[in-house]
C-alpha positions in Angstrom: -16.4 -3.3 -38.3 -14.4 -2.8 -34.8 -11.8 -3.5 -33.2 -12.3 -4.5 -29.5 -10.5 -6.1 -26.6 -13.2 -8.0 -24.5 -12.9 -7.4 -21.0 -15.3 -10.2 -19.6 -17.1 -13.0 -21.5 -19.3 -12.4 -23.9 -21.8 -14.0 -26.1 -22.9 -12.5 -29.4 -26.3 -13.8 -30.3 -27.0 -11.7 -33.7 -30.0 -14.0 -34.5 -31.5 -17.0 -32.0 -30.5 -20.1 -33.4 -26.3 -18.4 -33.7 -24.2 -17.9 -31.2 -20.4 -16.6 -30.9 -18.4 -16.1 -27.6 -15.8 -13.7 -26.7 -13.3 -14.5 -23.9 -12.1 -11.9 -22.0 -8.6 -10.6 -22.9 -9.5 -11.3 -26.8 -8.5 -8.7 -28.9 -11.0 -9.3 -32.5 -12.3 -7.4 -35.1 -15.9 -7.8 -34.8 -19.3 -6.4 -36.6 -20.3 -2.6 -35.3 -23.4 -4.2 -33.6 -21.2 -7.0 -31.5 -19.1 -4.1 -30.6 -21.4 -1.6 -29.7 -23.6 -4.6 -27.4 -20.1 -5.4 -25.8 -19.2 -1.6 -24.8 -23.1 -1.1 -23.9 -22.8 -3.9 -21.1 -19.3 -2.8 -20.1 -17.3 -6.2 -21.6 -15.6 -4.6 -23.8 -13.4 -1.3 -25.2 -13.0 -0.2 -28.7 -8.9 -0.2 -29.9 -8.3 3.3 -31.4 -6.5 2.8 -34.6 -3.2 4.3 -33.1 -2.6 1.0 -30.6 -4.2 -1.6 -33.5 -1.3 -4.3 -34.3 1.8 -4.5 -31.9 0.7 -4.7 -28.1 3.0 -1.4 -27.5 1.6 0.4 -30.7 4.5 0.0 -33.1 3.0 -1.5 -36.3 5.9 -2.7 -38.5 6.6 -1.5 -42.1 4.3 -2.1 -45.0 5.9 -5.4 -46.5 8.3 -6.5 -43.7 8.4 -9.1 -41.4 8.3 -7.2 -38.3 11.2 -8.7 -36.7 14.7 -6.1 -36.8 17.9 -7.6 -38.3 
């Protein structure tokens, strides 16, 4: 699995009679193969693990809400 932000549309066809599209500015965890299609035909860039959660890159504690008192 991989995290990606799609950069353009994309369709995933992992077998002919399936389909799933991707808009552009989705941010999904997808299988390796969808992600490594999407980077391959420039759509797409992998999230390292650092910027995964919070748009800035602050992921909040284990167990709390996320929002400060």
């Amino acid at each position: 699995m991989a995290r990606v932000r799609f950069l353009k549309d994309f369709d995933y066809r992992p077998t002919g009679n399936s389909l799933t599209a991707y808009l552009a500015g989705m941010e999904e965890t997808v299988k390796r193969e969808c992600a490594d299609q999407a980077i391959a035909e420039g759509k797409a860039v992998e999230l390292p693990a650092a910027t995964r959660g919070k748009p800035n890159g602050e992921n909040p504690e284990p167990g709390s809400t996320g929002q400060e008192a």
